[in-house]
C-alpha positions in Angstrom: -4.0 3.8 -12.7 -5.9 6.6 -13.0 -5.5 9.4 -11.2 -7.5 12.9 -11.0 -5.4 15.3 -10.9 -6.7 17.1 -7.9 -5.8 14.0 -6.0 -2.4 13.8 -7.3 -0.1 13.8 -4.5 3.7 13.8 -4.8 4.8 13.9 -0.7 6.7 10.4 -0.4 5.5 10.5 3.5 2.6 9.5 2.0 3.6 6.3 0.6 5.7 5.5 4.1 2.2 5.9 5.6 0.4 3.7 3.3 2.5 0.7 3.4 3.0 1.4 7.3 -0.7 0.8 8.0 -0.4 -2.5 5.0 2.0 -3.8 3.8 -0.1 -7.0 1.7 0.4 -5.5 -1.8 -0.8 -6.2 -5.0 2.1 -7.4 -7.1 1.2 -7.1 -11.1 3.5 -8.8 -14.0 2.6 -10.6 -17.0 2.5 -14.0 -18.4 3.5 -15.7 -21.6 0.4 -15.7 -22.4 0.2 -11.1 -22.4 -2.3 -11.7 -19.8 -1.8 -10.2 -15.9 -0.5 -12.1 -13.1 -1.1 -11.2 -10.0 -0.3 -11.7 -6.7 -1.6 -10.7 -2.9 1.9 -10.9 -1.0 3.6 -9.3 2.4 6.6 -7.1 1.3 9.4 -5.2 3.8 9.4 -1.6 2.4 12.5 0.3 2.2 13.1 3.9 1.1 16.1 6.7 1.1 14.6 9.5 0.0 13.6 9.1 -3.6 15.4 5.9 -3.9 12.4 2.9 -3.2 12.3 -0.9 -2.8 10.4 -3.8 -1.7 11.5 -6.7 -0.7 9.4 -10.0 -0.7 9.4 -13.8 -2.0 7.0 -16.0 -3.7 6.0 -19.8 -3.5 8.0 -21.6 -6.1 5.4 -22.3 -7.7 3.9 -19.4 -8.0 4.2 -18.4 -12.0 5.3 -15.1 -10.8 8.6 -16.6 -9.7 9.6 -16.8 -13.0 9.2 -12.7 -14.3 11.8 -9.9 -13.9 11.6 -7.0 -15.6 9.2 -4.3 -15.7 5.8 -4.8 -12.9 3.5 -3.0 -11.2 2.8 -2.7 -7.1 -0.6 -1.4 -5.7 -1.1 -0.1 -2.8 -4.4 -0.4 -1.0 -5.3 2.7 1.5 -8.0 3.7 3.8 -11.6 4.0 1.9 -15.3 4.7 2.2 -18.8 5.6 1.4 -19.5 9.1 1.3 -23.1 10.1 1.0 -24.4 13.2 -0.6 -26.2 14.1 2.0 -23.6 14.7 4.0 -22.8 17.7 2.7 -24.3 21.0 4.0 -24.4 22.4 0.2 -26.1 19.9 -1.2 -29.8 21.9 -1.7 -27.9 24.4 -3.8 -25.3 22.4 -5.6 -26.4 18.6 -7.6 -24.1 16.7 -5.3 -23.6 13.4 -6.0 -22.3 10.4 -3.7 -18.8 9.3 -3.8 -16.1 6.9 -2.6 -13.0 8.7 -1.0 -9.7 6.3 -0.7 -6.2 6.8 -0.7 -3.6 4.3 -2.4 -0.3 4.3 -4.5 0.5 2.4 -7.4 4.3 1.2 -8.0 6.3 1.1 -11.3 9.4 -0.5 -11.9 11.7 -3.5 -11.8 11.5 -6.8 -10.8 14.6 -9.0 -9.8 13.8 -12.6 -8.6 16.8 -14.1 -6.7 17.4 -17.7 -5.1 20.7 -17.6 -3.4 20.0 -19.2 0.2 21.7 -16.1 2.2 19.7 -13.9 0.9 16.7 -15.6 1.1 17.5 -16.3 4.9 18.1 -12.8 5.5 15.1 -12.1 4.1 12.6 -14.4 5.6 14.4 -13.0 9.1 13.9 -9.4 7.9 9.8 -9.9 7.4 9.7 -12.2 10.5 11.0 -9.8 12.2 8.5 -7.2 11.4 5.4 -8.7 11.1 6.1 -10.9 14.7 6.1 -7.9 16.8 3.3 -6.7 15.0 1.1 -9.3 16.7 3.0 -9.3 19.9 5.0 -12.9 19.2 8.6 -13.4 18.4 8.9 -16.4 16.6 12.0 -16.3 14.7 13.9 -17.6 11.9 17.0 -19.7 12.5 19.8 -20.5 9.8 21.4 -22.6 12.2 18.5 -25.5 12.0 18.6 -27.4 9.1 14.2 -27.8 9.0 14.3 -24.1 8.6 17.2 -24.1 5.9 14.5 -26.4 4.2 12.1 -24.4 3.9 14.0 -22.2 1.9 13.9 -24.4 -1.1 9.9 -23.4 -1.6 10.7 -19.9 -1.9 12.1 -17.3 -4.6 12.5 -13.9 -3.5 12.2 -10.7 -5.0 13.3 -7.4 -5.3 10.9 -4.6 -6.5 13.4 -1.2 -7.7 10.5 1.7 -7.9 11.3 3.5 -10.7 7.9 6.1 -10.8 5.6 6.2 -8.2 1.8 7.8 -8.3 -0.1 8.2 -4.9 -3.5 9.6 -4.9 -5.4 10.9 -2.1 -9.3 11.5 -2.7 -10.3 12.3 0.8 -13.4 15.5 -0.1 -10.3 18.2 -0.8 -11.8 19.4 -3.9 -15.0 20.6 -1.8 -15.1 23.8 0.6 -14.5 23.3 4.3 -17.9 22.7 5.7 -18.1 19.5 3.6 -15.0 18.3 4.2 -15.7 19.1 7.9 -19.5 17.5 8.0 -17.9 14.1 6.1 -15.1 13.9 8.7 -17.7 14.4 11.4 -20.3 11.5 9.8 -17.8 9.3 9.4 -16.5 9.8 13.0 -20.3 9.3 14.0 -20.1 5.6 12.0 -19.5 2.6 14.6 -16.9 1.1 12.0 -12.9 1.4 12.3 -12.9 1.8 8.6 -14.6 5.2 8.8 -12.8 6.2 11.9 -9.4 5.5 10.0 -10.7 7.2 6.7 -11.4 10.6 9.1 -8.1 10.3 10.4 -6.8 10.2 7.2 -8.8 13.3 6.2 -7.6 15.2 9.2 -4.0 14.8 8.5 -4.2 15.6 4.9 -6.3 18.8 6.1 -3.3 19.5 8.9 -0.7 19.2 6.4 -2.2 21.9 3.7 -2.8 24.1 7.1 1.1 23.2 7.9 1.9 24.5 4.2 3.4 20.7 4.1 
């Protein structure tokens, strides 16, 4: 993916963030044929310090279920619109509109696996996570042979990170007042996506404040 490399950022907090606000990935192999597979999929992120994984399962069917090896994992951030206009510079300077976003894209290895503990554990692990995100608590139980079943339609996955590129494009390449007039239109626009992608701004502007 490319990256610019005044939006290069290395901070991992950034990647906890990202998948802490959505977790749907975009998982990228490729098939017999050398062309790209892909997948939209939920995935339980796990890191210790530099040391990344996710954790996830396909349909059976799903071609996917097949690969191991090396994939790709991207990571889809806040975004937006952001006019030229916007900016209080823009009689003196030929500014141009834009799109600011942040996301990640994942490089590593991919390990498909089928034994029925695991895959138990695993379908626990996601319930687990995603139920209390919608305030529900269905669970999975091993004990019940119908959900045992179910297992058979499944092949899990483990993703190992082995490089990982996050960029942030949220208006830190221009002086202050813009970044501070495109946080303030965006705040003005009746849309959660714009209210997220000034949040996003305002943290990135705290950290360089912070020295972080």
């Amino acid at each position: 993916m490319f990256s610019p490399r005044a939006f290069d950022e290395k901070d991992l907090q950034w990647l906890d963030h990202l998948l802490e606000r959505n977790a749907f990935v975009t998982l990228l192999t490729t098939g017999d044929d050398g062309l790209p597979e892909i997948s939209r999929i939920p995935v339980l992120y796990r890191r210790q310090g530099q040391q990344i994984e996710l954790l996830g399962h396909w349909a059976r069917s799903n071609p996917q279920a097949q690969r191991h090896g090396i994939a790709k994992v991207l990571v889809d951030g806040p975004h937006g619109y952001v006019s030229a206009s916007w900016y209080p510079d823009k009689l003196h300077i030929a500014r141009v509109p834009t799109w600011d976003y942040a996301t990640a894209e994942l490089r590593g290895q991919l390990q498909p696996f089928n034994d029925p503990n695991a895959l138990a554990e695993l379908v626990s692990a996601l319930s687990n996570r995603f139920e209390a995100s919608v305030g529900q608590d269905w669970r999975f139980e091993p004990e019940r042979d119908d959900h045992l079943r179910q297992l058979r339609g499944i092949v899990g996955f483990r993703f190992t990170v082995e490089h990982t590129q996050i960029t942030l494009k949220l208006s830190q390449n221009h002086p202050e007042p813009n970044q501070l007039a495109v946080i303030a239109h965006l705040e003005r626009l009746a849309t959660p996506e714009s209210h997220e992608l000034a949040q996003w701004m305002r943290r990135l502007r705290d950290k360089a404040a912070d020295g972080d």
